[in-house]
C-alpha positions as CSV (number, residue, x, y, z in Angstrom):
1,X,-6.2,-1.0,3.8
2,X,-10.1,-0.8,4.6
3,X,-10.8,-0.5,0.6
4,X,-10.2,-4.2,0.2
5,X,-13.4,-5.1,2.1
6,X,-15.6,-3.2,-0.5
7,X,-14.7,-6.0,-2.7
8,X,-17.6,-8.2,-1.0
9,X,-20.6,-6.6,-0.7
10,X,-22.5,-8.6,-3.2
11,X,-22.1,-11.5,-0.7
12,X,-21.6,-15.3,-0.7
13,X,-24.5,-16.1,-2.1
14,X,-26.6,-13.3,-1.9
15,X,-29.4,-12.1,-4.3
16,X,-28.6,-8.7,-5.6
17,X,-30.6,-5.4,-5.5
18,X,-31.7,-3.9,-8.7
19,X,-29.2,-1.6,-10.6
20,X,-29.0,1.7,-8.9
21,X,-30.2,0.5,-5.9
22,X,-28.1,0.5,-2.5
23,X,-25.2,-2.1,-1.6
24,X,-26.2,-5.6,-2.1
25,X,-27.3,-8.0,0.8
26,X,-24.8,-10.3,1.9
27,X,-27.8,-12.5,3.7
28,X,-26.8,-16.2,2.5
29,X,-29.5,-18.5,1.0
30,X,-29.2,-22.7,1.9
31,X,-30.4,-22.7,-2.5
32,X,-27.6,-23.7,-4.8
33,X,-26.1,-20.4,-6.0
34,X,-26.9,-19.0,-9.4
35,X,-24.5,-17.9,-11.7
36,X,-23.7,-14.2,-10.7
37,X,-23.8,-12.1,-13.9
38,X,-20.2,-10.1,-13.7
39,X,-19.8,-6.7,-12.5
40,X,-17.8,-4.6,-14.7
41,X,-16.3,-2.9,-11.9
42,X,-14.9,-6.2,-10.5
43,X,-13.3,-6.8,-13.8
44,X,-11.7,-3.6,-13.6
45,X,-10.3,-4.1,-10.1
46,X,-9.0,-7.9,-11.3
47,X,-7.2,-5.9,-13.9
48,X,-5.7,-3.7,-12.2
49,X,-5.2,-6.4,-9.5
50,X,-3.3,-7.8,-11.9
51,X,-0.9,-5.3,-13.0
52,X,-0.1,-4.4,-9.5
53,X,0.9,-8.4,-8.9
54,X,3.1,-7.9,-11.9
55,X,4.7,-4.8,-11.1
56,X,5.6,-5.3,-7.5
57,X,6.3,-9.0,-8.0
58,X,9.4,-7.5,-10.4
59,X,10.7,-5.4,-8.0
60,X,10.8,-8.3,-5.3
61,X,12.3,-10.1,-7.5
62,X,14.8,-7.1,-8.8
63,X,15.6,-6.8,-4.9
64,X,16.1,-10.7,-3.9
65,X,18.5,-11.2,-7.0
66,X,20.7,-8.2,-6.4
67,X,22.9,-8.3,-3.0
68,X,24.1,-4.6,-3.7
69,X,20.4,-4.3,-2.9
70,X,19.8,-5.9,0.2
71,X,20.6,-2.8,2.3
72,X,18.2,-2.0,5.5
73,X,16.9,1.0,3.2
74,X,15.8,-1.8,0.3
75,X,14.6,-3.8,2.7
76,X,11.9,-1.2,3.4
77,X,11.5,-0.8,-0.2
78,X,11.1,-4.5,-0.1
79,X,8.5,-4.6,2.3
80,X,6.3,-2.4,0.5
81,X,6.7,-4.4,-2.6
82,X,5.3,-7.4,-0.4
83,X,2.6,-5.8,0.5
84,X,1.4,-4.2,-2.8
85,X,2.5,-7.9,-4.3
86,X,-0.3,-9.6,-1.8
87,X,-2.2,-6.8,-3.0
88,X,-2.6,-7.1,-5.9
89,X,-3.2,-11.1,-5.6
90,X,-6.1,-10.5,-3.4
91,X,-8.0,-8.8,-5.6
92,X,-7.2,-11.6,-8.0
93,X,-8.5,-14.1,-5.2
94,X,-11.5,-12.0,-4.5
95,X,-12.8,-11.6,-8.1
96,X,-12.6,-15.3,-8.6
97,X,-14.0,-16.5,-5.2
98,X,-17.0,-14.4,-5.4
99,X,-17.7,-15.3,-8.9
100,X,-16.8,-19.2,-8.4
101,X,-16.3,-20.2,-5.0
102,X,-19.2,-18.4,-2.6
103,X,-19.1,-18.6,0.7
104,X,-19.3,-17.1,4.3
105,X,-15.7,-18.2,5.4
106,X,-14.3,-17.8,2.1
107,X,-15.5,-14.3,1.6
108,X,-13.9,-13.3,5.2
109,X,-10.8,-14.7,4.7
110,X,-10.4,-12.7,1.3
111,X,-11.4,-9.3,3.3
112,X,-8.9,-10.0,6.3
113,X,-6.4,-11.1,3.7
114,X,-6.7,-7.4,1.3
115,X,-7.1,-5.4,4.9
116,X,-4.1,-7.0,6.1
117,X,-1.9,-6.6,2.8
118,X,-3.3,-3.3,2.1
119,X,-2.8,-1.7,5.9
120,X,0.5,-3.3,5.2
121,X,1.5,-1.1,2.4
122,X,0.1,1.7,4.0
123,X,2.3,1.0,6.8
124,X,5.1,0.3,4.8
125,X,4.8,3.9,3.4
126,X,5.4,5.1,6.6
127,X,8.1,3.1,7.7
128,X,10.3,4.5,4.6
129,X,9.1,8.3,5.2
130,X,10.2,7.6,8.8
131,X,13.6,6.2,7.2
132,X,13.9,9.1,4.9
133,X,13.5,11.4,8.0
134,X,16.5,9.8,10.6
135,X,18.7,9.4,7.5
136,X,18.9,13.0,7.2
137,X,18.2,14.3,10.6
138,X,20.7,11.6,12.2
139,X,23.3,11.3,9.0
140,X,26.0,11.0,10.8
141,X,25.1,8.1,12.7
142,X,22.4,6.8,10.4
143,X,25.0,3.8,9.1
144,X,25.0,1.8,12.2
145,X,23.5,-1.6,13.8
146,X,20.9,0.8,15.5
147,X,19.7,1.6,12.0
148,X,19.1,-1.8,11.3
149,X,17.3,-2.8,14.5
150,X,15.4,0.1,14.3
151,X,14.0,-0.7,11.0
152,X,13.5,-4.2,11.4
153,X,11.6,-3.7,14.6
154,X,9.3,-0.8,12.5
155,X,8.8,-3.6,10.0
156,X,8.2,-6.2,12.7
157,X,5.9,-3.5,14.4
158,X,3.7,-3.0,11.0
159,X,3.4,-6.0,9.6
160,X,2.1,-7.5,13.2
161,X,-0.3,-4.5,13.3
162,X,-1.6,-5.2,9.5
163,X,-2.1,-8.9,10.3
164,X,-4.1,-7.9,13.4
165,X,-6.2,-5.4,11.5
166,X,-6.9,-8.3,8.9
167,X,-7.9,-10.5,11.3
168,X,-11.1,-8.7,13.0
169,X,-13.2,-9.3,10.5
170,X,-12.4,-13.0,10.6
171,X,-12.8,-13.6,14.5
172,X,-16.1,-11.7,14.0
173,X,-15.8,-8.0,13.8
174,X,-18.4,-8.6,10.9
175,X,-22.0,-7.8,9.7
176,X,-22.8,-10.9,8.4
177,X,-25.6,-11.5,11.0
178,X,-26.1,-7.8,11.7
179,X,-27.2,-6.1,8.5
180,X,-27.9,-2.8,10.7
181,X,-24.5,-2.7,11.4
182,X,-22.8,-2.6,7.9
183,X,-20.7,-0.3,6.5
184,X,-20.1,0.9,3.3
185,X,-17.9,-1.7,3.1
186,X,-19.3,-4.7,3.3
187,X,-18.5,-7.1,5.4
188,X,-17.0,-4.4,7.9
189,X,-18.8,-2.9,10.3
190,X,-19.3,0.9,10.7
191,X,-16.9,0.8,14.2
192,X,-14.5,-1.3,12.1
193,X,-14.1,0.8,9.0
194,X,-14.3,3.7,11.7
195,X,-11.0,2.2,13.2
196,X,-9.5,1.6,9.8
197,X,-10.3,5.2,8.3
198,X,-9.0,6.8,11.9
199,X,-5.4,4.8,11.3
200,X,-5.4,6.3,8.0
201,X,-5.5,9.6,8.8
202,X,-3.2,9.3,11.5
203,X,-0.7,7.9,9.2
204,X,-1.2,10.3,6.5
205,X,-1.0,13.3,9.5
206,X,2.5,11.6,10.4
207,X,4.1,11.3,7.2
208,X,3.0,15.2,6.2
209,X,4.5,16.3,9.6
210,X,7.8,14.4,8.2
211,X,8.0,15.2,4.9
212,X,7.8,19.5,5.8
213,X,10.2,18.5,8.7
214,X,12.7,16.5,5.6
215,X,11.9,20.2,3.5
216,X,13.1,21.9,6.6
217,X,16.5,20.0,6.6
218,X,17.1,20.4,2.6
219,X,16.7,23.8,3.0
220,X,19.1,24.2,6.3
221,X,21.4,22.4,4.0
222,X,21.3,24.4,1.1
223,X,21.6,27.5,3.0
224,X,25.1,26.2,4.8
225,X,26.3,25.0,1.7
226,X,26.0,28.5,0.5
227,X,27.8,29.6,3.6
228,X,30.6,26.7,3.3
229,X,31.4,24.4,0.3
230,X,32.9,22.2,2.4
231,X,30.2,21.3,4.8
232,X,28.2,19.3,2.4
233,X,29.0,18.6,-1.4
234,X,26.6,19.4,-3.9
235,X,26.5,16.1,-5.2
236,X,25.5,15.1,-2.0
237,X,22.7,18.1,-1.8
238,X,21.6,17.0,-5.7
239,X,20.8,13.4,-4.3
240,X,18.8,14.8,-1.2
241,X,16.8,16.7,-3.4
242,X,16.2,14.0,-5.5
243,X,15.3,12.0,-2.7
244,X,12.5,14.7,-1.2
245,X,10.9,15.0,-4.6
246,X,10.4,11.1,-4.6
247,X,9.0,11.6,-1.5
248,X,6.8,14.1,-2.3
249,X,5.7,12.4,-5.3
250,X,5.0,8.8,-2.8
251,X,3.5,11.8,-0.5
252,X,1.0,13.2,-3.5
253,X,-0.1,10.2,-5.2
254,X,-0.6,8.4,-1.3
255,X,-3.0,11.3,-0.6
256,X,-5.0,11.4,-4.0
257,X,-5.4,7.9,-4.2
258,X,-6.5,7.1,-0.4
259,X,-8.3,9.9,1.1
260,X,-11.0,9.7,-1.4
261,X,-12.0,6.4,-0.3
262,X,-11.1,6.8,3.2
263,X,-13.2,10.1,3.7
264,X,-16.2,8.2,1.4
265,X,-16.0,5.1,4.1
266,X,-16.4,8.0,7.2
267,X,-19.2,9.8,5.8
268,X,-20.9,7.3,3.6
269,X,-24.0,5.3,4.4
270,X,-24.8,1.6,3.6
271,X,-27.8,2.2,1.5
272,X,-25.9,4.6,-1.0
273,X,-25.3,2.9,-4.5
274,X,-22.4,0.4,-4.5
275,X,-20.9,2.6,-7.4
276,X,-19.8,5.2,-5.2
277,X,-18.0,2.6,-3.2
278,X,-16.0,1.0,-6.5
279,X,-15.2,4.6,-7.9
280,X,-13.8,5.5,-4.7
281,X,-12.2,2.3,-4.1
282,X,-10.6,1.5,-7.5
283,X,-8.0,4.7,-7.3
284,X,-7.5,3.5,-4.1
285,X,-5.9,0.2,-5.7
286,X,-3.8,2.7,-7.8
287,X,-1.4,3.6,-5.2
288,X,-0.1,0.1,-4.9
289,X,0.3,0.4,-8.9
290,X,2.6,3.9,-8.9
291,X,4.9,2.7,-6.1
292,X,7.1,0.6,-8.6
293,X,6.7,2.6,-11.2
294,X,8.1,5.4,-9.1
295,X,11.4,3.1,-7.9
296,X,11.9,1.1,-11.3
297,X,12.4,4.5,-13.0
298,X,13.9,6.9,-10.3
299,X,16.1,4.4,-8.7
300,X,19.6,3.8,-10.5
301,X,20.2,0.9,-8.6
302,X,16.9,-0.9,-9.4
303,X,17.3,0.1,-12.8
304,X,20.5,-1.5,-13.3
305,X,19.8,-4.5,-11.2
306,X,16.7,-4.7,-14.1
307,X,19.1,-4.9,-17.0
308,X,21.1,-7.1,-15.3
309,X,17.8,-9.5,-14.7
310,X,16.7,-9.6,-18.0
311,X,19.0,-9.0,-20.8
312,X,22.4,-9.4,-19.1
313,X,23.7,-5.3,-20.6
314,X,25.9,-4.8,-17.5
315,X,29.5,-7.7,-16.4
316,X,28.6,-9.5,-13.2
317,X,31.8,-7.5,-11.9
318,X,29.9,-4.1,-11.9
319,X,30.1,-2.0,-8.9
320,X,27.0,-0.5,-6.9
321,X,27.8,2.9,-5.6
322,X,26.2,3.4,-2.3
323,X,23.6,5.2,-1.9
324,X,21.8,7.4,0.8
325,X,18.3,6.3,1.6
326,X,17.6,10.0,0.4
327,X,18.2,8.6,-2.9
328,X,15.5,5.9,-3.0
């Protein structure tokens, strides 16, 4: 979300403050640009820039060449793949515009681009903990066209708000001419990030609020199916379980990767060391890396539809059972 912009503080073609001084200028100079000397933590967020591309673009791929999985509840899964996929290429783009191709407009378009993709994911998150929520509080009549509109118009709904977000600081919501006005997240502005840090919160508030309302349902469950066998099976109960503790597992790693970074970009100031931005910003990145990890290996589906991809264990004629979105 707002981490992507902390990717560009060192500017177009700025000159840089000593080591251990504050964020570096992003004032441009009309001089030919020297070579910038590289930043080892740039290198490390290319990397992992890299392995998130990787990942995610294997479960887009996973989900586009199995029609078992093109189910409304995949298609969220989907979605967030997307994101963390563009992701994970905009930090590739960054680390090699601002190391070969420096510039005002290009530097913009790079943060809109990783604030767009990355409130995206974020939004994507929520979209599936909202799914995980009406599947089991509206089971009965959760298999339905309203399903289906109901998550396409979320998706519709998060993606337009993500591409809005990325754009602001390309139609000028920007520092650029306003160095008082910086965040720690250069090129954003402090009312920007403020913005981008409040959605955050908001979000995470939201899908807490969910996920102990989901605990509240497994556990009304479990309690009836103690009363009477017959209201629910318990291979039915064993997959909603399974479902909440991948949830709380999205939940927990969400958290510990994102409000770091998002508390660091309320309560930091500009001239604080650029380090504290990277270390607070690279876990951030890490979120988008865990979300396949966590479907390739929980997901029997996904895992099948792998082996089918690449080494061909499984006949063409194999049967998907369907699933709950519980089980995702």
């Amino acid at each position: 979300m707002e981490a992507a912009a902390a990717l560009n503080e060192s500017g177009a073609a700025a000159p840089r403050l000593p080591a251990g001084g504050g964020n570096a200028s992003l004032e441009l100079s009309s001089r030919p640009p020297a070579p910038a000397a590289l930043n080892p933590w740039d290198v490390m967020l290319c990397v992992s820039g890299t392995a998130i591309a990787c990942e995610n673009a294997l479960v887009v791929a996973i989900i586009c060449y199995s029609p078992a999985l093109r189910t409304p509840m995949f298609v969220l899964v989907g979605s967030l793949a997307t994101a963390d996929l563009l992701a994970g290429l905009g930090l590739i783009l960054n680390f090699v515009f601002q190391y070969v191709i420096r510039s005002e407009t290009v530097s913009l378009l790079t943060v809109g681009f990783l604030v767009a993709s990355f409130a995206a994911s974020v939004s994507s998150l929520l979209a599936i903990t909202v799914d995980r929520y009406l599947s089991l509080y509206n089971a009965l009549t959760y298999y339905s066209e309203r399903t289906v509109l109901c998550i396409h118009t979320m998706l519709a709904g998060a993606w337009g708000v993500s591409l809005c977000l990325g754009l602001l600081p390309v139609l000028g919501w920007n520092c650029l001419h306003d160095h008082a006005a910086c965040s720690v997240v250069r090129p954003l502005t402090k009312s920007n990030v403020t913005l981008l840090s409040a959605s955050f919160f908001l979000v995470f508030l939201i899908m807490l609020h969910l996920y102990i309302e989901i605990c509240k349902i497994v556990c009304r469950h479990a309690h009836q199916i103690a009363l009477q066998q017959h209201f629910l099976t318990a291979s039915h109960y064993v997959a909603t379980k399974k479902g909440v503790s991948t949830l709380a597992i999205i939940l927990g790693t969400f958290g510990a990767s994102w409000l770091p970074f998002a508390i660091y970009c309320v309560v930091g100031d500009p001239d604080y060391p650029s380090v504290y931005t990277y270390a607070t910003l690279l876990p951030a990145t890490y979120n988008s890396m865990i979300n396949p990890i966590i479907y390739a290996y929980r997901n029997q589906e996904i895992q099948r539809s792998m082996w089918v991809l690449f080494c061909g264990c499984f006949q063409a004629k194999v049967s998907f059972r369907s699933r709950s979105p519980s089980d995702v």
